[in-house]
C-alpha beads as a LAMMPS data file, in Angstrom:
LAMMPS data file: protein, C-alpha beads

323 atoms
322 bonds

1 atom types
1 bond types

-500.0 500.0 xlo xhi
-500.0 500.0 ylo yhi
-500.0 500.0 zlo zhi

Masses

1 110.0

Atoms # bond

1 1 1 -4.854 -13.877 16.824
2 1 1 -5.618 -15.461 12.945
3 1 1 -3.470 -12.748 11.741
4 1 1 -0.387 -13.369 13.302
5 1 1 -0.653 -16.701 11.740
6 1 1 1.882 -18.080 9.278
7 1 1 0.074 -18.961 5.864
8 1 1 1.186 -22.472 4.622
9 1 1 4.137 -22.813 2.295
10 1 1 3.487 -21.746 -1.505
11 1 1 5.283 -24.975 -2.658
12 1 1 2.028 -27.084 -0.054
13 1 1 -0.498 -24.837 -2.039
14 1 1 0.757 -25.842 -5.774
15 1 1 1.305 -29.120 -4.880
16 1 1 -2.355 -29.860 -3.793
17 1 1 -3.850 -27.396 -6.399
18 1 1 -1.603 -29.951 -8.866
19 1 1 -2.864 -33.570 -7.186
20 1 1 -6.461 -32.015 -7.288
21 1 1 -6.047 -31.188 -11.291
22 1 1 -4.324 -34.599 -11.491
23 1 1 -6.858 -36.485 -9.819
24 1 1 -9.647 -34.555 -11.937
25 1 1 -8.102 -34.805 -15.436
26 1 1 -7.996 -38.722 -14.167
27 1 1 -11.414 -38.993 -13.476
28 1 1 -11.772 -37.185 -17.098
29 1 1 -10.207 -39.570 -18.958
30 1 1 -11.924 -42.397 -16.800
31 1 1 -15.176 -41.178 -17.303
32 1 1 -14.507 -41.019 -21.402
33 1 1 -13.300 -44.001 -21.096
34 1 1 -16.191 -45.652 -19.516
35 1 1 -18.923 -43.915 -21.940
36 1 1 -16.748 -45.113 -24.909
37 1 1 -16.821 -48.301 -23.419
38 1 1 -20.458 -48.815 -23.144
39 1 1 -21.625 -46.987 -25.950
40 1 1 -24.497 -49.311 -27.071
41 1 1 -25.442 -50.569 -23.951
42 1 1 -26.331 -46.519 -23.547
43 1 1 -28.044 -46.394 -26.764
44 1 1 -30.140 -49.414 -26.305
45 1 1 -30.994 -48.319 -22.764
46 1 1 -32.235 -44.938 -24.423
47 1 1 -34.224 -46.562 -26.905
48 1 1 -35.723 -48.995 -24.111
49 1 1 -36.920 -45.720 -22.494
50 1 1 -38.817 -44.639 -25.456
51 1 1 -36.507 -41.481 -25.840
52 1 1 -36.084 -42.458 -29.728
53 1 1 -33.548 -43.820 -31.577
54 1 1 -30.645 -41.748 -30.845
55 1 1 -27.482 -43.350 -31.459
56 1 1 -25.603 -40.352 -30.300
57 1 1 -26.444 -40.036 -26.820
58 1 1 -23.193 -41.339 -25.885
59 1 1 -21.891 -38.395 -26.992
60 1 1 -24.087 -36.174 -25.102
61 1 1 -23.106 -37.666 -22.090
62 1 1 -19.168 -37.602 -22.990
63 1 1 -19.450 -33.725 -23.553
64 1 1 -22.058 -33.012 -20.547
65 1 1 -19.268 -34.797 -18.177
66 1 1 -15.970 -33.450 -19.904
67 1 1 -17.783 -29.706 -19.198
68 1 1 -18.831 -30.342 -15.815
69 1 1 -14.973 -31.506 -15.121
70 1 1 -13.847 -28.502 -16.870
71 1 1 -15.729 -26.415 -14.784
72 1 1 -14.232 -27.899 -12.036
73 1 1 -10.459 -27.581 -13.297
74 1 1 -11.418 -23.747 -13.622
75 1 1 -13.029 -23.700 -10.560
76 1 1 -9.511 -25.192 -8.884
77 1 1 -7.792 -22.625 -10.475
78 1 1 -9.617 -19.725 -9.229
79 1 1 -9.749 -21.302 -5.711
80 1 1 -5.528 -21.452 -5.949
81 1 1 -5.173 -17.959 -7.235
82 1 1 -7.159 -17.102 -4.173
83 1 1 -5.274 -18.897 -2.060
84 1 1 -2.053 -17.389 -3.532
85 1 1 -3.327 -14.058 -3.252
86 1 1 -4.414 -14.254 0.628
87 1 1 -1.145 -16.206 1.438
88 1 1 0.274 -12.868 -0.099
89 1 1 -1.740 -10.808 1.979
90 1 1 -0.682 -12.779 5.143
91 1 1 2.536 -12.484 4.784
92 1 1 2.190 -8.646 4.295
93 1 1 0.333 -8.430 7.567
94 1 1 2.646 -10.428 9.427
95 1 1 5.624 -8.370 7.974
96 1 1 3.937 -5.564 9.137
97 1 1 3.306 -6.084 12.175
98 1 1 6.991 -7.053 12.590
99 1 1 7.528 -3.947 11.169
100 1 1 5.247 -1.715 13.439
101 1 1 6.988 -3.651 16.384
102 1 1 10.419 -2.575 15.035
103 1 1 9.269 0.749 14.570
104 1 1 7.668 1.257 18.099
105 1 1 10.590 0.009 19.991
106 1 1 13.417 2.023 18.827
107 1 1 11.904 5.112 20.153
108 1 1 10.332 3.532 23.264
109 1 1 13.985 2.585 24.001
110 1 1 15.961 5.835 23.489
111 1 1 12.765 7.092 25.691
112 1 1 12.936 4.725 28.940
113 1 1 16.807 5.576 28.466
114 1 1 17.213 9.399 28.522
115 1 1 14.288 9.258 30.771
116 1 1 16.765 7.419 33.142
117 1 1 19.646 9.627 32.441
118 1 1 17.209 12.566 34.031
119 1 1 16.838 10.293 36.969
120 1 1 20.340 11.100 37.741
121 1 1 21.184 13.840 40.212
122 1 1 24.335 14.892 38.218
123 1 1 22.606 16.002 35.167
124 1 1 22.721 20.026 34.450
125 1 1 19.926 21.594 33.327
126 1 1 21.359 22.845 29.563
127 1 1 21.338 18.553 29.137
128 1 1 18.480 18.112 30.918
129 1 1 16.858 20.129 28.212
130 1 1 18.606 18.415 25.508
131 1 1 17.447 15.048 26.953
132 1 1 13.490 16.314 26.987
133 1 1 13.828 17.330 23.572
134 1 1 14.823 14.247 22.334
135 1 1 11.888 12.570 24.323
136 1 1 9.387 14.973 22.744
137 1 1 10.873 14.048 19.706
138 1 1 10.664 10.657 19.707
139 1 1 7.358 10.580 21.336
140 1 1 5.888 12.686 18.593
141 1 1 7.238 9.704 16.016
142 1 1 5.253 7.119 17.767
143 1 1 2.106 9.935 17.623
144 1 1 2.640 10.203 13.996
145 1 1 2.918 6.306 13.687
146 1 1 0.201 5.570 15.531
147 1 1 -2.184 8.099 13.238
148 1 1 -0.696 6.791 10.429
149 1 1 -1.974 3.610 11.895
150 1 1 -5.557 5.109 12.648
151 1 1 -5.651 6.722 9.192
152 1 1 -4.897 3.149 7.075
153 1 1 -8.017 1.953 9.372
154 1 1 -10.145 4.326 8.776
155 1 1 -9.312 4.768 5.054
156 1 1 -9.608 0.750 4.708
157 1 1 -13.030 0.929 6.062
158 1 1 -14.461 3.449 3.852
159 1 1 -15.137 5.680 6.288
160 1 1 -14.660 8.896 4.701
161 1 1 -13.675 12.655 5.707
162 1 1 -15.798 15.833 5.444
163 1 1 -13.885 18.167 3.386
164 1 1 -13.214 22.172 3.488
165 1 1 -11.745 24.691 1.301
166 1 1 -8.518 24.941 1.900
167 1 1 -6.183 27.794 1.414
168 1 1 -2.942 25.744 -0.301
169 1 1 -0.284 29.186 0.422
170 1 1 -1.601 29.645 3.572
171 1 1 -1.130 26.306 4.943
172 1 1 2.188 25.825 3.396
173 1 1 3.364 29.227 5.219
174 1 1 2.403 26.918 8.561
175 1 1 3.858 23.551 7.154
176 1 1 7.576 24.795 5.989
177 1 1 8.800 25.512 9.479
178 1 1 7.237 22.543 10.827
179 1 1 8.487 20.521 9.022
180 1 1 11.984 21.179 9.260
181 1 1 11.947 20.589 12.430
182 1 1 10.092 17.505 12.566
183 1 1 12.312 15.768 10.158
184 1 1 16.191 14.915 10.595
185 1 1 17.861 16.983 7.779
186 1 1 21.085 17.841 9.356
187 1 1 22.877 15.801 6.415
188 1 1 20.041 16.517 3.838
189 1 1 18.848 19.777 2.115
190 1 1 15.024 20.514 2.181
191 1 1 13.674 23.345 0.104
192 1 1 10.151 24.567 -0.622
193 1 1 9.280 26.733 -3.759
194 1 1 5.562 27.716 -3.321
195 1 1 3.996 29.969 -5.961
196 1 1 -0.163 29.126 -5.588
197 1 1 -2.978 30.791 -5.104
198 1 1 -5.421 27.849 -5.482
199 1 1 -7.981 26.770 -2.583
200 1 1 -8.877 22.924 -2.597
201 1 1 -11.057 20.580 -0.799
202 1 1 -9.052 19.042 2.212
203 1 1 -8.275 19.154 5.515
204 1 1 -5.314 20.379 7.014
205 1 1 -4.280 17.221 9.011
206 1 1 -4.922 15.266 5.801
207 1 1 -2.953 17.351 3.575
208 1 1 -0.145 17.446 6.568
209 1 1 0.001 13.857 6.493
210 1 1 0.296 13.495 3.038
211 1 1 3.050 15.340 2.434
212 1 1 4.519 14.188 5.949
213 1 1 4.646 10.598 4.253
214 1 1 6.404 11.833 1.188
215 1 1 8.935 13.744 2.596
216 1 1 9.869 11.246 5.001
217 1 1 10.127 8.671 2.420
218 1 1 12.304 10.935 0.451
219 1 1 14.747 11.588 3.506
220 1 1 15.086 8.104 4.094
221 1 1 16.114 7.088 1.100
222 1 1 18.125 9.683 0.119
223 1 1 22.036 10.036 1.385
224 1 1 24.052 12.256 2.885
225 1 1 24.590 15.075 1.116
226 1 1 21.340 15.316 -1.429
227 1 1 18.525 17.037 -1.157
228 1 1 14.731 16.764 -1.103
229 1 1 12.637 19.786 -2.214
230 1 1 8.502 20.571 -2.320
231 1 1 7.418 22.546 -5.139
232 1 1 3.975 23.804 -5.432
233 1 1 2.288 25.865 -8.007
234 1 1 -0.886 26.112 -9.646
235 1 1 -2.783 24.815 -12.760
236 1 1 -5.823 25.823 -15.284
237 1 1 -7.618 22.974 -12.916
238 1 1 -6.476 23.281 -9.683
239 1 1 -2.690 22.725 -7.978
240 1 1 0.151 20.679 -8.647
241 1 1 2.468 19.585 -5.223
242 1 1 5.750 17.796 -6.612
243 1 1 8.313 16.239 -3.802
244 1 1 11.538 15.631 -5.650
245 1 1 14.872 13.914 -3.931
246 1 1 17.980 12.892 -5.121
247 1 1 17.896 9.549 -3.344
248 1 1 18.565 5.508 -4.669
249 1 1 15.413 6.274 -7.108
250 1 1 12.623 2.910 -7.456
251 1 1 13.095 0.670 -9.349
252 1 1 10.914 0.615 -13.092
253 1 1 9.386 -2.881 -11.969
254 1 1 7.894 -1.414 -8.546
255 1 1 6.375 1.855 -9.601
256 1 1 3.057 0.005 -10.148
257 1 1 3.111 -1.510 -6.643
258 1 1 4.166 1.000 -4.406
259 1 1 0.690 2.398 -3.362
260 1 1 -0.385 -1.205 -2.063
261 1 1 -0.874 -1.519 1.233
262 1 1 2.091 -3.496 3.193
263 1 1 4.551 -2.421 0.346
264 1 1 8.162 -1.955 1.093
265 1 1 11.151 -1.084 -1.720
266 1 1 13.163 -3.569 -2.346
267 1 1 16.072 -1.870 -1.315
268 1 1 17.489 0.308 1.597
269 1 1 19.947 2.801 2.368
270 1 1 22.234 1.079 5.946
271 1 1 20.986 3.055 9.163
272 1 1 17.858 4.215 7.732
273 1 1 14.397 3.206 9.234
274 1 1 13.083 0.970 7.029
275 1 1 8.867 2.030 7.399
276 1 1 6.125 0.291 8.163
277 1 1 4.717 -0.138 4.176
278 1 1 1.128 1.516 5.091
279 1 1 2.624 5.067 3.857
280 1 1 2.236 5.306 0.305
281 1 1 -0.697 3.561 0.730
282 1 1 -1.772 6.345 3.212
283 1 1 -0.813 8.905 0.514
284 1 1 -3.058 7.414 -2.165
285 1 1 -6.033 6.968 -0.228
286 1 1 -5.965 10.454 1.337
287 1 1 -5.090 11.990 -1.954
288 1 1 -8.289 10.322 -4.178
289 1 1 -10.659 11.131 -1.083
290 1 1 -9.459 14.821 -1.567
291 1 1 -10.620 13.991 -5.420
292 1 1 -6.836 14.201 -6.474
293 1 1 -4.798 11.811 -8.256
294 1 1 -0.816 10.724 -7.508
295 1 1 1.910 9.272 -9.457
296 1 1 5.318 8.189 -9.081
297 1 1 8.199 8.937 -11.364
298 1 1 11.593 7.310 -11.358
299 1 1 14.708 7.187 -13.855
300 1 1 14.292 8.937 -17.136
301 1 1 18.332 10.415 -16.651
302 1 1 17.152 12.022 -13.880
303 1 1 18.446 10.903 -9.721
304 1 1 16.431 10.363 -7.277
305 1 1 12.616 10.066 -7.388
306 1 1 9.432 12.089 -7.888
307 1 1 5.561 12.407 -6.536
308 1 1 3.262 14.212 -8.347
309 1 1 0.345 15.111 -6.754
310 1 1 -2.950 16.763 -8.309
311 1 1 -6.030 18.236 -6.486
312 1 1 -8.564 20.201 -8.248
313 1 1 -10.086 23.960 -7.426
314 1 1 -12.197 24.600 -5.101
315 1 1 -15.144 26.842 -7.038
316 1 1 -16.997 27.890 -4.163
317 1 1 -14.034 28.682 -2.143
318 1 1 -12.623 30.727 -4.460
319 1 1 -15.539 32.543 -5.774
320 1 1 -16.019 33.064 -1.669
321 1 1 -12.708 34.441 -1.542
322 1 1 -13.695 36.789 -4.306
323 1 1 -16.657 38.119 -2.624

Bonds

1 1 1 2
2 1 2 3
3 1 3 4
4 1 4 5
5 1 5 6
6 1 6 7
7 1 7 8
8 1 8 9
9 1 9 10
10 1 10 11
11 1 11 12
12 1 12 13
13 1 13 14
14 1 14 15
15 1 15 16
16 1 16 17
17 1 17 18
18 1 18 19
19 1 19 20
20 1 20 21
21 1 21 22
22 1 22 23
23 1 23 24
24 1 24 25
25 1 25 26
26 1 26 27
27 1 27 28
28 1 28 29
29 1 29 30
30 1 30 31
31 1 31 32
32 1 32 33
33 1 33 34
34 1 34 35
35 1 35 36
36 1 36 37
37 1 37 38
38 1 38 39
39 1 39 40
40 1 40 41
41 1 41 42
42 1 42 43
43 1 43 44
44 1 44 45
45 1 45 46
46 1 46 47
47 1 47 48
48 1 48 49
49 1 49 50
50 1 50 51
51 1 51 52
52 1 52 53
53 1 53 54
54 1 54 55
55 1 55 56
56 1 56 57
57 1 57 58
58 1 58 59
59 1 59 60
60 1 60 61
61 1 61 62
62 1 62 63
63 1 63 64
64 1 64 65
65 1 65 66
66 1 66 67
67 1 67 68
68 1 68 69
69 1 69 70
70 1 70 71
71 1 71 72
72 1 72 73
73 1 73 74
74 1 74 75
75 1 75 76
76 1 76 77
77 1 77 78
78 1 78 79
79 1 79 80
80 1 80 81
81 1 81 82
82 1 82 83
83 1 83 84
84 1 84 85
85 1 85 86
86 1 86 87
87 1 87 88
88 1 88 89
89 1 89 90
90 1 90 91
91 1 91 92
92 1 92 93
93 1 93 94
94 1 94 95
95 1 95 96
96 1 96 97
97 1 97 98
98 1 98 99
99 1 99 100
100 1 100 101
101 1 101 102
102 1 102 103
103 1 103 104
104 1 104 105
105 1 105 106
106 1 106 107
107 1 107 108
108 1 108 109
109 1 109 110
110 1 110 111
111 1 111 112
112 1 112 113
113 1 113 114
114 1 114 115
115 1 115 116
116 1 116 117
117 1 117 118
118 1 118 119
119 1 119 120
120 1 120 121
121 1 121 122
122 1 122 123
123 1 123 124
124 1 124 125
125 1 125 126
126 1 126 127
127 1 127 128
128 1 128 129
129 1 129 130
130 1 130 131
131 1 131 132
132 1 132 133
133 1 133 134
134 1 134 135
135 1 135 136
136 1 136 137
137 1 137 138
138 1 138 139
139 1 139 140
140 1 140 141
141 1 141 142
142 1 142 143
143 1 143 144
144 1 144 145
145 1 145 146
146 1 146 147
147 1 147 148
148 1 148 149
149 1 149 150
150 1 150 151
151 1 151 152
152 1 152 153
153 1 153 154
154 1 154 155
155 1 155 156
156 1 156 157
157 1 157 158
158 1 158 159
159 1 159 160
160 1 160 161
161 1 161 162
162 1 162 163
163 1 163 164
164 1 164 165
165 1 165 166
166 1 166 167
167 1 167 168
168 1 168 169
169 1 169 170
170 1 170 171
171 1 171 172
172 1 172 173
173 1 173 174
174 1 174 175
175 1 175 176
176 1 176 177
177 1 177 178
178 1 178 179
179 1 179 180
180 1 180 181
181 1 181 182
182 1 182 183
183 1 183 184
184 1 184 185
185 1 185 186
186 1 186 187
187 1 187 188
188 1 188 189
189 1 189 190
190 1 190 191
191 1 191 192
192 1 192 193
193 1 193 194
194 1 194 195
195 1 195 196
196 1 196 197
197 1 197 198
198 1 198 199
199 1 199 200
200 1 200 201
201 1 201 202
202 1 202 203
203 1 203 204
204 1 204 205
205 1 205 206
206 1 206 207
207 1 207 208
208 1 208 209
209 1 209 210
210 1 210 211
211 1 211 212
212 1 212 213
213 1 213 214
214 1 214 215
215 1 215 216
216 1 216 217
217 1 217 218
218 1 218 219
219 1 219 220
220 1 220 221
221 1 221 222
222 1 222 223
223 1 223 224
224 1 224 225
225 1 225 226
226 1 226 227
227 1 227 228
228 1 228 229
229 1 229 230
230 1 230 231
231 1 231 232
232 1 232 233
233 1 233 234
234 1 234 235
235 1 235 236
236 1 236 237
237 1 237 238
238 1 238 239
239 1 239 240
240 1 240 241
241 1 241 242
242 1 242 243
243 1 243 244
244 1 244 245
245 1 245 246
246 1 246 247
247 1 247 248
248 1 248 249
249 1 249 250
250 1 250 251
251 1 251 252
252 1 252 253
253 1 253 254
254 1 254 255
255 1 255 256
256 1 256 257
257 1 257 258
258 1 258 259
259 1 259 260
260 1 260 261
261 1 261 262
262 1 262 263
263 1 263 264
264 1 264 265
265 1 265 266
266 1 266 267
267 1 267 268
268 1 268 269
269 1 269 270
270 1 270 271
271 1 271 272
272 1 272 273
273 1 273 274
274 1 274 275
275 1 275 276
276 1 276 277
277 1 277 278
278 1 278 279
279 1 279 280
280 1 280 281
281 1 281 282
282 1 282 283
283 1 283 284
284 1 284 285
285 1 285 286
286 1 286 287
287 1 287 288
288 1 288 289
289 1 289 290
290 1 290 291
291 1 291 292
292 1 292 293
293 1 293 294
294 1 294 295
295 1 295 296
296 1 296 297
297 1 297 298
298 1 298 299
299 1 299 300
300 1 300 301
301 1 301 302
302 1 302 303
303 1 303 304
304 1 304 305
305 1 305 306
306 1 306 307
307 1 307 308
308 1 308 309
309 1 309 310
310 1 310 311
311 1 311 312
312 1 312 313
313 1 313 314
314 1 314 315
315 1 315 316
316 1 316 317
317 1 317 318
318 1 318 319
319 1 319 320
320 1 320 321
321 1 321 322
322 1 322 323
């Protein structure tokens, strides 16, 4: 597979983009050179041809070749900040894929193994049912993986959703209790404070992921101890959905970059999964195609991090309410 392929080094890239822009400014100075040289010879060839007596056509040609080469050290430029780029990219993909592999085989492991402790005639059934709820456990984090997986496809395709009004209290009733459950917060507080009565165009899975993404991000990178809490209320447009946490906070230099795709923190907390970098990413996209907008906030005296999410009313599903 190409994309499993290392790119070639960055230092290999600069140093032909520099021989290439070496070898060109050369042939510059050569070819201004030459025309300098034989100045009248070109000026008597000219006026051989019947062109007229233009002593100056030397100079023509000088600044007809000196543009063409210039076009030609911009056009090496563009090709190595293209180059660059897609190296980038590469490296991403190949990082991620490490990544996915990483993230696929922890579970797969404690799976096969407490699958094998049930093999065991000794085992009582009060562990027997501790052992299958760690297996449904683990197998639902490779299920939400692999549509996390399926949703980056589908949202770098274009392929859109169809939308639906969407009741924002109702489905948060639903969410709250799911989600403690899905998520390890034995060391970690997790609060919601709902107050909305706003409907909005989405769709429950989408809006499940979303926040699914945040909140796990938040867990993961905050320690023992802190806390991570949802608040949701409404606004003279639509509704606001804010997930707050206490954790290590991003740094000022990566809040522009952490809604690209591939994108991993710089930093870590020790014993926490590290993610696949297609989650934020995941957040954006499914956010805009619900016609929202999200930020990050980070520092500004405060711990932690924030997300702030937007989505506007849905009209006709409120005046549909109404009715």
């Amino acid at each position: 597979m190409s994309i499993l392929r290392r790119p070639p080094p960055k230092f290999l890239v600069v140093l032909i983009y520099l021989l290439a822009l070496a070898i060109t400014t050369a042939l510059l100075v050569f070819w201004v050179l030459v025309v300098q040289r034989f100045e009248s010879d070109i000026n008597q060839l000219i006026s051989r041809l019947g062109v007229g007596d233009w002593g100056y056509f030397h100079v023509f040609i000088q600044s007809t070749g000196a543009g063409l080469f210039f076009l030609v050290i911009v056009a090496l430029t563009y090709l190595l900040s293209v180059t660059l780029s897609e190296r980038r990219y590469s490296s991403k993909q190949v990082e991620f894929l490490s990544n996915v592999t990483h993230e696929l085989k922890s579970p797969v492991a404690a799976i096969k193994l407490h699958a094998q402790t049930l093999q065991q005639p000794d085992v009582n059934a009060d562990e027997r049912g501790v052992f299958v709820g760690f297996i449904v456990q683990e197998a639902d984090r490779i299920s939400d993986l692999v549509d996390n997986l399926l949703t980056g496809s589908r949202l770098a395709s274009g392929r859109g959703e169809r939308l639906r009004p969407l009741d924002l209290g109702a489905f948060f009733e639903d969410y709250q209790p799911a989600a403690r459950s899905r998520f390890d917060v034995s060391e970690i507080e997790l609060s919601f404070d709902v107050k909305t009565r706003t409907w909005v165009m989405a769709t429950r899975e989408s809006l499940r992921r979303v926040l699914d993404n945040l909140i796990d991000n938040a867990v993961r990178f905050t320690r023992a101890g802190g806390s991570v809490r949802c608040v949701v209320r409404d606004t003279p447009s639509g509704a606001e959905i804010i997930v707050i946490d206490t954790g290590i906070g991003i740094p000022r230099r990566e809040l522009g970059r952490i809604f690209d795709r591939f994108y991993r923190l710089g930093r870590d907390l020790a014993g926490r999964r590290m993610g696949t970098g297609l989650g934020l990413a995941i957040v954006r996209g499914l956010v805009e195609e619900m016609r929202g907008t999200v930020r990050a906030v980070s520092g500004h005296g405060e711990p932690g991090s924030r997300f702030e999410i937007r989505l506007p009313r849905a009209e006709a599903a409120e005046s549909a309410d109404v009715a």
